[in-house]
C-alpha positions in Angstrom: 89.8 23.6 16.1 86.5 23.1 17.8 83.4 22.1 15.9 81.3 24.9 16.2 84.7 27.3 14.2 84.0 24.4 11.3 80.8 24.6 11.3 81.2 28.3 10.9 83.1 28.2 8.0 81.0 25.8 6.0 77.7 28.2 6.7 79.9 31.0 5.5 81.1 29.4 2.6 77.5 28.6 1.6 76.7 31.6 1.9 79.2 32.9 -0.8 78.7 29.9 -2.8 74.8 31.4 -2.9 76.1 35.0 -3.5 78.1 33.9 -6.7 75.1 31.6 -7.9 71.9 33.3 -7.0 69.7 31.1 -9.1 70.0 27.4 -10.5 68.1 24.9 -12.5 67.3 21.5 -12.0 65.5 18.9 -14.7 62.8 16.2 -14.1 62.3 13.8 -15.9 58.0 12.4 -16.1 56.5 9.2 -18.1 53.5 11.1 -19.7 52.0 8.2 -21.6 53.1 4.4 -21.5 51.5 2.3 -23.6 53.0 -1.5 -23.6 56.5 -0.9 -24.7 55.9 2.8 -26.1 56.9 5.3 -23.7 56.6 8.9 -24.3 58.5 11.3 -21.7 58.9 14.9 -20.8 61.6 17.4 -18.8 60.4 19.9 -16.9 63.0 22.1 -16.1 62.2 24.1 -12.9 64.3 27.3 -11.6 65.2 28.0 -7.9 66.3 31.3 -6.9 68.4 31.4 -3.8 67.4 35.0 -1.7 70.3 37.6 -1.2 69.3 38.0 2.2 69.5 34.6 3.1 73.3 34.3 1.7 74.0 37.6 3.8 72.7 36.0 7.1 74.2 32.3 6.4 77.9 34.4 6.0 76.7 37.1 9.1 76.2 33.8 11.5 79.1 32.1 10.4 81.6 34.7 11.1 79.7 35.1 14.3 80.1 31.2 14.9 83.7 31.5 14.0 84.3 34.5 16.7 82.2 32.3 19.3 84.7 29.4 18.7 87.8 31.8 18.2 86.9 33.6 21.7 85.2 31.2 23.8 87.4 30.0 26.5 88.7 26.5 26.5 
């Protein structure tokens, strides 16, 4: 299969991935005070929505990169 059908199919599968899990949360870890050995630390937990739209358009153009490969003559 040519690259650009792959490459299709991994955009489109992002794209469902970011339908099924619209939003996700990531942690960060800061050193808010150090004093000699004493350390005193914080999470900040930070949520990241992913847009509908975008998920739509990342499967739209990889099902229209997967016809291009399919179709395109050899």
């Amino acid at each position: 299969m040519k690259s650009i059908v792959w490459f299709g199919v991994a955009l489109a599968v992002l794209g469902i991935i970011g339908l099924a899990i619209p939003d996700f949360t990531t942690s960060q870890t800061k050193a808010v005070v150090k004093l000699g050995d004493v350390k005193v630390q914080a999470t900040e937990q930070t949520t990241h929505a992913i847009p509908q739209s975008l998920s739509m358009g990342a499967i739209g153009l990889g099902l229209i990169l997967i016809a291009a490969g399919t179709f395109i003559k050899r």
